[in-house]
C-alpha positions in Angstrom: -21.2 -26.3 -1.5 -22.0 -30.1 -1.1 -20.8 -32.9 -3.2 -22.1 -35.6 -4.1 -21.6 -38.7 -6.5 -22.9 -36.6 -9.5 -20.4 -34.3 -9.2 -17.9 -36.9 -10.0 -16.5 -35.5 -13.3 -15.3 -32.1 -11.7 -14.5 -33.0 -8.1 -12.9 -37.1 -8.8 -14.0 -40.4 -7.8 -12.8 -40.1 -4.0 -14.2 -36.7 -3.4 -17.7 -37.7 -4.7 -17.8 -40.6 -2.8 -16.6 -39.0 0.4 -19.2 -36.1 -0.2 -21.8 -38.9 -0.5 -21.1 -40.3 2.3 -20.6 -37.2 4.6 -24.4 -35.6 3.3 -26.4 -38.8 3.9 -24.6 -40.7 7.0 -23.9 -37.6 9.4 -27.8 -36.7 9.5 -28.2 -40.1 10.5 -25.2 -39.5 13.5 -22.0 -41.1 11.8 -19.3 -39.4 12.0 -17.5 -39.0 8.3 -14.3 -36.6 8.4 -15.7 -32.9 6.5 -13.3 -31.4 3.9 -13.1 -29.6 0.9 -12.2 -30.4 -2.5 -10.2 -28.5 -5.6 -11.9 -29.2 -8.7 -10.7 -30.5 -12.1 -11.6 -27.6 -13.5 -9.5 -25.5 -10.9 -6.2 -28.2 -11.7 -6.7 -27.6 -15.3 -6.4 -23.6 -15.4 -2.9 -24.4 -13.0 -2.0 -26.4 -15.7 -2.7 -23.8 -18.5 -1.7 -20.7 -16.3 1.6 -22.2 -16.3 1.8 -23.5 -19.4 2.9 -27.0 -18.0 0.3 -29.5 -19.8 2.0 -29.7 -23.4 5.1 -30.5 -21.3 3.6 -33.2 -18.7 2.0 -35.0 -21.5 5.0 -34.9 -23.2 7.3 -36.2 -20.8 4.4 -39.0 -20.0 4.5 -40.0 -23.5 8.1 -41.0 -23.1 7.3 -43.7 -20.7 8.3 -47.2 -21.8 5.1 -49.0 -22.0 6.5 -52.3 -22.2 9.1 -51.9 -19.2 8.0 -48.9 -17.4 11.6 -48.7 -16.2 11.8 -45.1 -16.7 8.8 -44.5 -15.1 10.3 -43.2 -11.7 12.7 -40.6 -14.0 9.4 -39.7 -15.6 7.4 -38.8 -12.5 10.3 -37.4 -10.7 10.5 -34.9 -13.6 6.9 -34.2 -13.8 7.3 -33.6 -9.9 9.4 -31.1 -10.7 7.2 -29.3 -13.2 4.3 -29.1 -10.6 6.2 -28.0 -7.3 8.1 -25.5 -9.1 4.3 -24.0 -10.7 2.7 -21.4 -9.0 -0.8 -20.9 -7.8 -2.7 -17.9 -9.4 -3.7 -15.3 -6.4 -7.4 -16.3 -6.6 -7.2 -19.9 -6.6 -4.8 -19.4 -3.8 -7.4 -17.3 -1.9 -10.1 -20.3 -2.8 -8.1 -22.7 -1.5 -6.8 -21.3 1.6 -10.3 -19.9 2.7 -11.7 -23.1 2.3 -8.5 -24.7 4.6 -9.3 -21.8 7.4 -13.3 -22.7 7.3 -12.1 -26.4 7.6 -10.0 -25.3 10.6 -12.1 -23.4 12.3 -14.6 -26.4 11.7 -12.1 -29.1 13.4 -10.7 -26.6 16.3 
């Protein structure tokens, strides 16, 4: 599947943009770097599969505004939530099909 910048609400800013690029300048010869992305609506069922987002945004609305000083405690302990979440079995298969079709695209 392609992406371009109207796909911006599901696949981010960066992954749009790079999508752009990638299906209007290669035709033309340039070289932009292929990949794949994992949509927001792919992040958002890891987030409520795990049951993780009620906890992330409370731990973000702890965050001293004014200071941010506890900002670093913050995001090491919403670190924590993520890397210790797991991947249901078919976003896992989505993911690393893509990464082998990547592969196989760069070898």
């Amino acid at each position: 599947m392609k992406i371009y910048l109207t796909d911006l609400p599901e696949a981010g800013g960066k992954n749009a943009s790079l999508g752009e690029m990638f299906n209007k300048l290669k035709p033309l010869g340039i070289k932009v770097p292929d990949g794949f992305a994992i949509t927001a609506s792919a992040y958002k069922f890891f987030l409520q599969y795990n049951k993780i987002e009620d906890k992330l945004k409370n731990l973000l609305n702890t965050i001293d505004a004014k200071t941010l000083d506890n900002l670093p405690e913050v995001a090491r302990q919403c670190r924590e939530i993520v890397t210790q979440a797991t991947l249901e079995d078919d976003v896992k298969k989505a993911i690393l099909q893509s990464y082998t079709l990547l592969s196989g695209i760069l070898n």
